[in-house]
C-alpha positions as CSV (number, residue, x, y, z in Angstrom):
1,X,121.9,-114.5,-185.5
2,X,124.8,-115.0,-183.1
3,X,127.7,-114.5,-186.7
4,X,125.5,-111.5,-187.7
5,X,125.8,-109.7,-184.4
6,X,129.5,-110.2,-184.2
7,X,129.4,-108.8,-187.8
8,X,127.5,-105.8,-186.7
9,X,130.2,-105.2,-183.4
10,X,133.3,-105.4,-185.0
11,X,131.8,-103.4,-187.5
12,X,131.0,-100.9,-184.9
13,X,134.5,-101.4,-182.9
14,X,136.2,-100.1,-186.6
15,X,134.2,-97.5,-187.1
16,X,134.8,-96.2,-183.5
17,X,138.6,-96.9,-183.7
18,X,138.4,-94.8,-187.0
19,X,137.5,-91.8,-185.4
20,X,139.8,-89.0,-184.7
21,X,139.1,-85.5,-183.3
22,X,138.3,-82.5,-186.2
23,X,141.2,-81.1,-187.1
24,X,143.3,-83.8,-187.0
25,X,145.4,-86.1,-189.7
26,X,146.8,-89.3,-187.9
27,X,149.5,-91.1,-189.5
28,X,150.7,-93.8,-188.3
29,X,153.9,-96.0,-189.7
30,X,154.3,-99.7,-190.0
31,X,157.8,-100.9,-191.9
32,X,156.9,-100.1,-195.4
33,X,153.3,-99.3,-195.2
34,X,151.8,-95.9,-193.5
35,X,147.9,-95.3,-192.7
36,X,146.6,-91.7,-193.1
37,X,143.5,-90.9,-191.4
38,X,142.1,-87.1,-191.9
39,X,139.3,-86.1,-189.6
40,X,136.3,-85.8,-191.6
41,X,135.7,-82.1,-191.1
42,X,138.9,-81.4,-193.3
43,X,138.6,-83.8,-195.4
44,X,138.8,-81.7,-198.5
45,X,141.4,-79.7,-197.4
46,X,143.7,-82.7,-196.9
47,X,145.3,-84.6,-200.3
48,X,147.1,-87.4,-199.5
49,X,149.7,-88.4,-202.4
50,X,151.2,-91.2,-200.3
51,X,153.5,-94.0,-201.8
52,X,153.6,-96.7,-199.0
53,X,155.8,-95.6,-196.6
54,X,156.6,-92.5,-197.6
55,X,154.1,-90.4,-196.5
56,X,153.5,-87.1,-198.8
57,X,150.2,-84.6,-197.5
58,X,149.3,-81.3,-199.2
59,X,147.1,-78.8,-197.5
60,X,144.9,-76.9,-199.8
61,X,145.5,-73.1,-200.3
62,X,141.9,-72.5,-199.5
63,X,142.2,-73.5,-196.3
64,X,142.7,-70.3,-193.8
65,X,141.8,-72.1,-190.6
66,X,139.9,-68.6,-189.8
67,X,136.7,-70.8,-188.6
68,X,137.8,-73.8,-187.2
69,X,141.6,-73.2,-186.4
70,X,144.9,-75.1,-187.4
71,X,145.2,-78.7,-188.1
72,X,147.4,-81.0,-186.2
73,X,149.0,-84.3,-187.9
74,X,150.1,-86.8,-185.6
75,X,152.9,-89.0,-186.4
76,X,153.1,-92.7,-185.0
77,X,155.1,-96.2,-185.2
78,X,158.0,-96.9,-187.1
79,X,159.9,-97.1,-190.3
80,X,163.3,-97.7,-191.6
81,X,162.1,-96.5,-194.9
82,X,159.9,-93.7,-195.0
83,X,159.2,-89.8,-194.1
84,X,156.3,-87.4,-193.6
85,X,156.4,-85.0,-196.4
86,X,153.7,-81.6,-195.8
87,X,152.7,-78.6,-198.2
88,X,150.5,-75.6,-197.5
89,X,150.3,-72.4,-197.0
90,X,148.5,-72.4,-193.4
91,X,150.3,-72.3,-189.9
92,X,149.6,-76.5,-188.4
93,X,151.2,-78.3,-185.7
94,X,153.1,-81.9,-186.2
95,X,152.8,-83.5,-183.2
96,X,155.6,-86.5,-182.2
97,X,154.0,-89.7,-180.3
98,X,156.5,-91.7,-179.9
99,X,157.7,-92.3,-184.2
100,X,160.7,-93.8,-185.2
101,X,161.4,-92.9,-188.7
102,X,164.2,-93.3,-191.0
103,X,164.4,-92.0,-194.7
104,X,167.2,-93.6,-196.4
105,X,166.5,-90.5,-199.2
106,X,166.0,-87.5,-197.6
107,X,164.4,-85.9,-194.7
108,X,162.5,-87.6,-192.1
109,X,160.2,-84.7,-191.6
110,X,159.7,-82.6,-194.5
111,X,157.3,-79.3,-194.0
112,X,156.8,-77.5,-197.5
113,X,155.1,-74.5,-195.9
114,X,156.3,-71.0,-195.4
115,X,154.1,-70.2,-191.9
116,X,154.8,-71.4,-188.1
117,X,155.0,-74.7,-187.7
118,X,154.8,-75.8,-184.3
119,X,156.3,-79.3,-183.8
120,X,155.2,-81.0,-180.5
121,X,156.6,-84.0,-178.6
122,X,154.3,-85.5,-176.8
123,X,154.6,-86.1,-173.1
124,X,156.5,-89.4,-171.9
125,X,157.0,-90.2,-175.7
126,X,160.4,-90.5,-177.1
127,X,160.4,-90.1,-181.1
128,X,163.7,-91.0,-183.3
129,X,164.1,-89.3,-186.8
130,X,167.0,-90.0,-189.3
131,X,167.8,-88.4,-192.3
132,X,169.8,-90.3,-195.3
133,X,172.8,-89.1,-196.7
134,X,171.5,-86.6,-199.6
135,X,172.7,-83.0,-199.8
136,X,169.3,-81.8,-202.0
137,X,168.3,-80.6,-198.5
138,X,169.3,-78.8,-195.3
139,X,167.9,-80.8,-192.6
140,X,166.3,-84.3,-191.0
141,X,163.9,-82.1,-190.0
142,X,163.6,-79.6,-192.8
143,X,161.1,-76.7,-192.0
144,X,160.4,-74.0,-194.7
145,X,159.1,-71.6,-192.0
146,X,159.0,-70.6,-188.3
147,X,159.4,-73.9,-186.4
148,X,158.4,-74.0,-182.4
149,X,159.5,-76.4,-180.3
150,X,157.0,-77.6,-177.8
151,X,156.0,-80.3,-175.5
152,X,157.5,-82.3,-172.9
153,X,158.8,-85.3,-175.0
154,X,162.1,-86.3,-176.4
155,X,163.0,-85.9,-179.8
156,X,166.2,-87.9,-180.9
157,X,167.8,-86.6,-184.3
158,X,170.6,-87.9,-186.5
159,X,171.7,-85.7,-189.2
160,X,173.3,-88.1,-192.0
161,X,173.4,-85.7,-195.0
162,X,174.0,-81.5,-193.4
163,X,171.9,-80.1,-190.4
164,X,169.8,-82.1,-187.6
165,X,167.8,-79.3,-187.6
166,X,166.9,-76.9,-190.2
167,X,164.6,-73.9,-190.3
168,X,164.5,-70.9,-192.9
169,X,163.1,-68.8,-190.7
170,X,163.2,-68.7,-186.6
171,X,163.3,-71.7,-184.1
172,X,162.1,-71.2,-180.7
173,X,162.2,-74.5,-177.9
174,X,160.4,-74.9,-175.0
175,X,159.9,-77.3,-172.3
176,X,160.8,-80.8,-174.6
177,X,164.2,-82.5,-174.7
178,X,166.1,-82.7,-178.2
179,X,169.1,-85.0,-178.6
180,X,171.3,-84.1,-181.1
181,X,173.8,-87.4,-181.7
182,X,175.7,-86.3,-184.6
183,X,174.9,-84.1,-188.1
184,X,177.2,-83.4,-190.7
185,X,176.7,-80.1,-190.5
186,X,175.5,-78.1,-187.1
187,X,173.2,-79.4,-185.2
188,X,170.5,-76.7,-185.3
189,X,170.5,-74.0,-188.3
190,X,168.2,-71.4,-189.1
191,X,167.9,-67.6,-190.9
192,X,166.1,-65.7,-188.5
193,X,167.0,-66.2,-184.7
194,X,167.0,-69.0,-182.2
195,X,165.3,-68.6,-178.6
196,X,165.5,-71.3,-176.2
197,X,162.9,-70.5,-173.3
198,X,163.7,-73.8,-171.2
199,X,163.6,-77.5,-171.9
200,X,166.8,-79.9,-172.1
201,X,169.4,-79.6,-175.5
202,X,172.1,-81.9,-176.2
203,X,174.1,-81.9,-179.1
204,X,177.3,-83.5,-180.0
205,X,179.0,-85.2,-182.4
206,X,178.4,-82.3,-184.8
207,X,180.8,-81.8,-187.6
208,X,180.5,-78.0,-187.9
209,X,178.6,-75.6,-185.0
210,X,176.3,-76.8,-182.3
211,X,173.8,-73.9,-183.0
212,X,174.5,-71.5,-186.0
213,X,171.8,-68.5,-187.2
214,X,172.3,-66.9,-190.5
215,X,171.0,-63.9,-191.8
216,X,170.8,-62.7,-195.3
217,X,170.9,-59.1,-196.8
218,X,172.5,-56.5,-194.6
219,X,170.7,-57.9,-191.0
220,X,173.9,-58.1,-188.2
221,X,173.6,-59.8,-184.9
222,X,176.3,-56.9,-184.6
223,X,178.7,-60.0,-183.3
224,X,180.9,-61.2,-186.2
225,X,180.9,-60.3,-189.7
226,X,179.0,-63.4,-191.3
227,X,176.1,-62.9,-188.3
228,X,177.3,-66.3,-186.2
C-alpha cells in the first residue's frame, strides 16, 4: 500500500509539473536535448519537428488567435548546440527566461513569420544567444517581421556570421537591456524603421554600423541617398 501511494504522488507531482498556462509552448534546453511542452488548448495548432537540441515549431495557418489570443513560447536553459526555429503566419510573443543558446549553424532565434513578433526578456533574467558563422542568414536573432522589444531583462547577443539583430520589417525597444558585444555586420538592422522608447542599448565591437535601417523601392528617410 505504502509503494503504491508513492506511485500514485509522484504520478500526481508530474502531471502537475506538466502543466502550463493555455496559450503557451515551454521550451526548455538541456546541452543536446530540448523538451517542448504546448499547452493543451493549442495543441493542434502547434507541430513540433524538433531534432534534439535544435528546436524547430510550426504554427498552423489555421490558427487566427481571434478567440483565444496569441501564443507565447518560452525559452529556457542552455545549449552550446542548438536554436529555436518558428513558422506561422499569426502575431506570438517569444519570451526570454534566462536561455543561453548557441547554434554553431545558424541563428539562435529563428522566427519564420511575416507578423509582429514581440520578444520579451523577462524581469531579473539575463538570456545569451550566439549565432555561428554562416552567411545563409542576416541575424542571431533573425525575425521575418515586426519585432518588439519588451520586458525588463537582459538580452546578451553575439553576432558571429552578419547582424546581432535582424528584422525585415520595424524594431521597436522598450524598457529591457540589450548587449550588443560584437557582430560582423551592425549590430541592429532592419527595413522599416527603428524606435527606441526607453530601456538600456549597448553595442560595440561591431564591424559595420551600430544601428542601420534600410528601405527598399523609392521610401527616403530624406537623410542620405541609400536611407541610413
Amino acid at each position: 500500500k505504502k509503494n503504491l501511494l508513492t506511485t500514485i504522488l509522484l504520478a500526481f507531482i508530474g502531471n502537475y509539473a506538466l502543466a502550463i498556462d493555455n496559450n503557451t509552448v515551454e521550451v526548455t534546453f538541456n546541452g543536446s536535448t530540448a523538451s517542448v511542452s504546448v499547452a493543451s488548448n493549442i495543441s493542434s495548432y502547434v507541430t513540433n519537428k524538433s531534432n534534439g537540441s535544435h528546436v524547430s515549431l510550426v504554427q498552423s495557418e489555421s490558427f487566427t488567435g481571434n478567440s483565444i489570443g496569441e501564443i507565447t513560447y518560452i525559452l529556457k536553459g542552455s545549449s552550446t548546440d542548438g536554436e529555436f526555429y518558428l513558422e506561422g503566419s499569426y502575431k506570438c510573443t517569444v519570451e526570454l527566461q534566462g536561455v543561453t543558446l548557441t547554434n554553431p549553424v545558424g541563428p539562435a532565434v529563428n522566427i519564420q513569420n511575416g507578423k509582429r513578433i514581440k520578444i520579451s526578456a523577462k524581469s531579473g533574467t539575463t538570456s545569451t544567444l550566439t549565432d555561428g558563422a554562416n552567411e545563409t542568414y542576416n541575424g542571431c536573432i533573425h525575425v521575418k517581421g515586426h519585432s518588439e522589444y519588451k520586458g525588463k531583462g537582459t538580452i546578451n547577443i553575439v553576432g558571429k556570421s552578419r547582424h546581432a539583430i535582424y528584422s525585415k520589417e520595424y524594431i521597436q525597444m522598450k524598457n529591457l537591456t540589450i548587449n550588443v558585444s560584437s557582430a560582423v555586420k551592425d549590430g541592429i538592422h532592419c527595413k522599416e524603421y527603428f524606435f527606441m522608447e526607453n530601456g538600456t542599448l549597448n553595442i560595440s565591437g561591431v564591424q559595420d554600423d551600430g544601428i542601420q535601417v534600410e528601405l527598399d523601392g523609392q521610401t527616403s528617410t530624406g537623410v542620405t541617398t541609400d536611407h541610413e
